[in-house]
N, C-alpha and C positions, 0 to 999 in steps of 0.2 A: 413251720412258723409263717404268719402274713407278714409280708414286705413289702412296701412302697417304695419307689426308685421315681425322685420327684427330677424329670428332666431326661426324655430321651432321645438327646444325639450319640457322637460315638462314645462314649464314655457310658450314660446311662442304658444305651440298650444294652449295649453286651454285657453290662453290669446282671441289666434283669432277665435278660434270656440266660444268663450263668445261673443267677439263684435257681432258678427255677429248675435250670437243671441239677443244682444238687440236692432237689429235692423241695423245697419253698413254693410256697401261694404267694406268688409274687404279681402285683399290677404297676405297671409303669405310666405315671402322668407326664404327658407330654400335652404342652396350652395350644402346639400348634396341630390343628384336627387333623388336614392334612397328612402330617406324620403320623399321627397315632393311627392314623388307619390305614398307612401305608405297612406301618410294624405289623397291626394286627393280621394284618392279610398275610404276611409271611415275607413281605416284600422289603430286603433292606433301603433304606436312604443312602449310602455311601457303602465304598468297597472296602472291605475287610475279609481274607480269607476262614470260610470255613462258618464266619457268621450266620451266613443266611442258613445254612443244615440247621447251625443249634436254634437259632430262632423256630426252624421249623418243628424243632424235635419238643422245642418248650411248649411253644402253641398247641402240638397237639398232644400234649401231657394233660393238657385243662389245667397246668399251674403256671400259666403267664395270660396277662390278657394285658391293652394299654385302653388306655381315658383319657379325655383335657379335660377331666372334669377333678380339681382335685375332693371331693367329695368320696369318691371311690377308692381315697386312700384310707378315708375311716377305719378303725376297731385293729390297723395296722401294729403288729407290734414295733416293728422295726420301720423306718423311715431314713433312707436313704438321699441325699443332696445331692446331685448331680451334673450338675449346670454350668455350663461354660463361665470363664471368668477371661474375655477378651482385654487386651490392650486399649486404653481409653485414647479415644481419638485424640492426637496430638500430644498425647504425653507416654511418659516409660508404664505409669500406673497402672495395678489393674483395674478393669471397670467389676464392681461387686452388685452392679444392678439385681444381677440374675439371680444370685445367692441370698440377696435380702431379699427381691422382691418371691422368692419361690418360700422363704422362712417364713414372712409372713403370710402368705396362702396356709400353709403347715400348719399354721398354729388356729385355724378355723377348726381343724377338727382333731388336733392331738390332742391327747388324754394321759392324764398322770400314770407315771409307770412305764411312759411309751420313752422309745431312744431314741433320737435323731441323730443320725451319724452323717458329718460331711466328708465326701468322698473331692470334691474342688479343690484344684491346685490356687489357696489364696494366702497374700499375705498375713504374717505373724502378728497375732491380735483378734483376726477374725474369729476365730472359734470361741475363744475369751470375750466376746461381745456376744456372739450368737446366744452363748450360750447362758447368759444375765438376762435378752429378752424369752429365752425358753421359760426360763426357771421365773421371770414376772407375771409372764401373761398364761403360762401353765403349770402351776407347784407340782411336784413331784414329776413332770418331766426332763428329762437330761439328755446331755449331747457330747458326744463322742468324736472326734477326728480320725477318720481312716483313708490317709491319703492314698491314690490310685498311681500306679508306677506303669499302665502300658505303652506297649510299645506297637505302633501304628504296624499293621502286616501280622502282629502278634500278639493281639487284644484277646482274643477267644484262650488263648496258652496261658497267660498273664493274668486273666482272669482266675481259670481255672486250676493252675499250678504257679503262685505266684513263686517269686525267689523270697519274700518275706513277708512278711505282716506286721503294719504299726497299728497298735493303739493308743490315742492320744486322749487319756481321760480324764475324769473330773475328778476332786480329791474326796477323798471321804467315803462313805458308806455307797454313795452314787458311782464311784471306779469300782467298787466292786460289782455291783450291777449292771453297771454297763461291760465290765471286760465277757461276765458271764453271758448276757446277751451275745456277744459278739461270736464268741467260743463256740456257742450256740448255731449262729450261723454261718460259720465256716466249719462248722465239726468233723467236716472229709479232710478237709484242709489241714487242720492242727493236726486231727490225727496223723498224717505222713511226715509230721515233727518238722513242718515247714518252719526256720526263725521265727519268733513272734520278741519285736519292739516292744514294752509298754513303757508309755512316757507321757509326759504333759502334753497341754495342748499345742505350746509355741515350738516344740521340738519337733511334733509330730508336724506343724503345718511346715517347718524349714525341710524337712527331709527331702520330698520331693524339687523345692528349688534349688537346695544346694546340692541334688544329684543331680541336676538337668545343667546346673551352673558348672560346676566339674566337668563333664561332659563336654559341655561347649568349648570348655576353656583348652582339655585335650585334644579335641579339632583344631581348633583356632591354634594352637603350638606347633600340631602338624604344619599347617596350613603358613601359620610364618616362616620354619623353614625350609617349604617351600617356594618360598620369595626369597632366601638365602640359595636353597640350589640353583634357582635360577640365575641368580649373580655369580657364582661361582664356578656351574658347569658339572657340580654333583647331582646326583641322582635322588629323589624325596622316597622311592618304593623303597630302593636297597636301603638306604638311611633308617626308616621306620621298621625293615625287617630286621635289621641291627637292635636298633633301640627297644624294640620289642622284646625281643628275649631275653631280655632282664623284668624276671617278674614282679618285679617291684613297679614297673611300669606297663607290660604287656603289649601285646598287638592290636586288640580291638580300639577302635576308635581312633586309627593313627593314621587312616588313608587321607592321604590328602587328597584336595579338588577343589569342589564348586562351593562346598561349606554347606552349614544346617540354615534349613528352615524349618518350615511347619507353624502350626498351632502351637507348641509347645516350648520348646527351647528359647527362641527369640523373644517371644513375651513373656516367659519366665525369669530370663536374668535382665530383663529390664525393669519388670517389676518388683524383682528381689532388690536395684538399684534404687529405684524409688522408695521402695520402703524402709532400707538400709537409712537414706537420709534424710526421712520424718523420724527416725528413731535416734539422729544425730551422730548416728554412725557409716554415715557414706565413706569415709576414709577406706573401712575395711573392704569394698568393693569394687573400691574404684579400678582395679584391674581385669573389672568384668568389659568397663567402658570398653578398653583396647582387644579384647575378644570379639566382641560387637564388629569393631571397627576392621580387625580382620579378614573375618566371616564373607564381612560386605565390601571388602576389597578384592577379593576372587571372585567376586562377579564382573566387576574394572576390570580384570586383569583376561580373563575370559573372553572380551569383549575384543580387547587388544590384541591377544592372539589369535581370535578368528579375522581379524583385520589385516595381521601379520601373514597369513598366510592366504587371505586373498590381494595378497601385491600392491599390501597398505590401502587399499582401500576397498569396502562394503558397496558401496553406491552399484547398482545395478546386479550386482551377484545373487549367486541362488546359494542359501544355508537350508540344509536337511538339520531339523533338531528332532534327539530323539530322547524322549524322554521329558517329561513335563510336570507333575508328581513330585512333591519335594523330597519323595523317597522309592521305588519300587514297594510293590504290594500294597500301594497306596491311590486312590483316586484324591488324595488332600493337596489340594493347590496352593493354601496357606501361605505368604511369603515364599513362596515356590523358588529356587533360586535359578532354576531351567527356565522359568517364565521371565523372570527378572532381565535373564541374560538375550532370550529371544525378541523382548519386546525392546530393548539396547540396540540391536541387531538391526532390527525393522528401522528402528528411529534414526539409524545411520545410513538408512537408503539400501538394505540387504531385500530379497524376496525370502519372506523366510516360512517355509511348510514344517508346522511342528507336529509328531504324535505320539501317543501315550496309549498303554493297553487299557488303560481304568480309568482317567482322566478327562480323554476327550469333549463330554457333555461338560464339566465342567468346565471346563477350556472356555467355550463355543457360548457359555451363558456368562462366566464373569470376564472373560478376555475377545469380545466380537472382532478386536482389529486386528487379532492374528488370524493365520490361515491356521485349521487343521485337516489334518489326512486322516486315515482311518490305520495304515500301514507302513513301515518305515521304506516300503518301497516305493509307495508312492512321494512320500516325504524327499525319498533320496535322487526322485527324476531329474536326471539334469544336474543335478547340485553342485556347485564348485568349491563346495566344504560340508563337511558331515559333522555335527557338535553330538557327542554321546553326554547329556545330562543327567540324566537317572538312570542308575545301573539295571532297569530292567535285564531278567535272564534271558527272553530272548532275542534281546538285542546283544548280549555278551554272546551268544549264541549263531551268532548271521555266520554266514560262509561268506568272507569276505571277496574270494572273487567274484561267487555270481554278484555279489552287491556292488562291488565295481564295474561290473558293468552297463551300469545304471545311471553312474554320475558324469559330468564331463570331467570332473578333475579328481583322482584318488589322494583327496586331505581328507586326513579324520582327528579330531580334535577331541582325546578324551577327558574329559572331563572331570571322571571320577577314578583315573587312573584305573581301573578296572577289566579295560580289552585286555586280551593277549596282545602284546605289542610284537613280539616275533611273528605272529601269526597274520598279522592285518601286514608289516614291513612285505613278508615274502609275497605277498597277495599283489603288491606294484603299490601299498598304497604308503605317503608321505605321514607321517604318526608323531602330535603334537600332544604333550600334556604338563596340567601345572605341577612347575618344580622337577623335570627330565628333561634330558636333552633331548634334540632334534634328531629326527635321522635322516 
């Protein structure tokens, strides 16, 4: 089948270097040249494991190629929406700039018959408007909602084996054409009797926020108490390992720490907020507010513990941060909550050397006033506190003696609850984390 993948950051490459691998003439418009000929050359834009092989493996299939031209998505059966949907400066909202202004380029050369599927995480409505100017300005084409569920570090998996498939379709003679299109282009897919959703449009666009909004809300519960062990003098790992093993609730997603960021989570339940209360029902979400508020309280609280343990006060000390990446296996800086808490650091009169396996250049272009290192050795010269903020492996991984002897003072401050704590203690070193006790 031809396929257009109109938009490629990380979302639309791996989208189009995926079709292609399961077989597809797929071309990806991307308006910024730059990029599309940084994809076509084989080279990705940003770090994600394992992309850049399938890109290279699509490429030289001859069934991927990229263009800013959308001209080249022409005689496409499928047409794919890909496009970031950012947080609008100064409010919870999404910005849907990129999603209209890429539909209207679309509709220069779509052709009845053809489907346009959005893959953008956007507010409830949007596909139900999209797809009124599909159906004015091109009869007999239609538009489908297939929201995207990856997971940064595991886009290429998520792509390729997803855990499910929604289809968000049109009613009438048009859902059955479109589910068959779709069927179509996932055929390896359904075939291994992956779940498959079919649902309307407004269901299929809430799914991905009210699982990202979930999500958050299970951190942010960890992560409160967390702020109760710390009052109290309990323990947040053993807590969670307790509470976990009732499957009704599970393990995943109960480590407490430094909280979520990223591109996804934080602008998703804020614009779930937002549109919750254009649709007059803010009531229902208003519990997202104090998730929020959580989140961004354990970076406060981060700030204070490393304070805490340079002898109340930051002013002239050296902080080693390790870890910068709102997640490991990640170069995405995005509301970074490592970055948040080191540029805190610096602003309190700290010397602070931060580093990241993936991140660094991005550091270095949108953060000029921190220092980066290249190694957490270098990071840790001298240091008289160690902040572990992204669990990079191999940073869980350091041999804590030779790494103390590196620092002037053996404080390590984890962050994501994640070291071995017995293991850094016996090593001489002092072992601080949020919601455990001191040693």
């Amino acid at each position: 089948m031809k396929i257009s993948v109109i938009g490629c950051g990380y979302l639309g490459a791996v989208h189009a270097a995926s079709m292609a691998e399961l077989g597809h003439d797929v071309v990806g418009i991307e308006v910024d040249a730059a990029k599309a000929a940084l994809l076509a050359g084989g080279r990705a834009p940003f770090y994600e494991p394992g992309f850049e092989d399938l890109l290279g493996r699509s490429l030289a299939s001859g069934r991927l190629r990229f263009s800013p031209d959308i001209a080249d998505a022409a005689g496409c059966a499928v047409h794919f929406l890909c496009v970031g949907t950012p947080q609008k400066r100064g409010e919870y909202a999404a910005d849907l700039r990129y999603v209209e202004a890429a539909t209207e380029s679309l509709l220069a050369v779509l052709e009845p018959g053809q489907l346009v599927v959005g893959k953008s995480t956007v507010p409830v409505g949007t596909a139900g408007r999209l797809a009124e100017l599909v159906g004015e300005k091109v009869p007999g084409a239609m538009l489908a909602w297939n929201p995207e569920f990856l997971r940064e570090g595991y886009a290429v998996q998520d792509t390729l084996h997803p855990d499910r498939l929604v289809y968000g379709l049109p009613s009438g003679p048009d859902g059955d054409v479109a589910r068959a299109r779709l069927d179509e282009v996932y055929a390896s897919i359904v075939a291994t009797d992956t779940p498959l959703v079919l649902t309307d449009y407004a269901t299929a666009e809430m799914v991905k926020t009210a699982a990202n909004s979930f999500l958050a809300t299970k951190i942010s519960f960890i992560n409160a108490m967390a702020e109760l062990c710390e009052a109290t003098g309990a323990d947040v790992k053993q807590l969670a390992d307790a509470i976990g093993h009732d499957d009704r609730i599970g393990r995943k997603f109960l480590n407490a720490g430094l909280g979520f960021g990223g591109g996804c989570l934080p602008k998703d339940i804020r614009a779930f907020m937002a549109r919750a209360g254009e649709l007059g029902a803010d009531q229902a979400l208003t519990f997202l507010r104090e998730v929020d508020n959580i989140n961004m309280r354990r970076r406060i609280r981060m700030v204070e513990l490393a304070r805490e343990v340079c002898d109340g006060s930051l002013l002239g000390k050296r902080v080693a941060v390790l870890g910068a990446a709102f997640k490991p296996d990640s170069d995405d800086i995005r509301d970074s909550p490592a970055l948040n808490v080191a540029a805190m650091l610096q602003l309190q009169g700290a010397t602070v050397q931060v580093t990241d396996p993936a991140a660094g250049e991005n550091i270095r272009r949108s953060w000029p006033q921190l220092m980066v290192v290249d190694t957490p050795e270098e990071a840790a010269d001298r240091a008289d506190a160690v902040l572990l903020l992204t669990e990079w492996r191999q940073y869980l991984e350091l041999d804590p003696v030779a790494f103390g002897a590196l620092v002037s003072s053996r404080k390590v401050l984890d962050g994501r609850n994640a070291l071995d704590r017995e293991r850094w203690v016996a090593a001489g070193w002092s072992y601080r984390a949020l919601g455990r006790r001191s040693d």
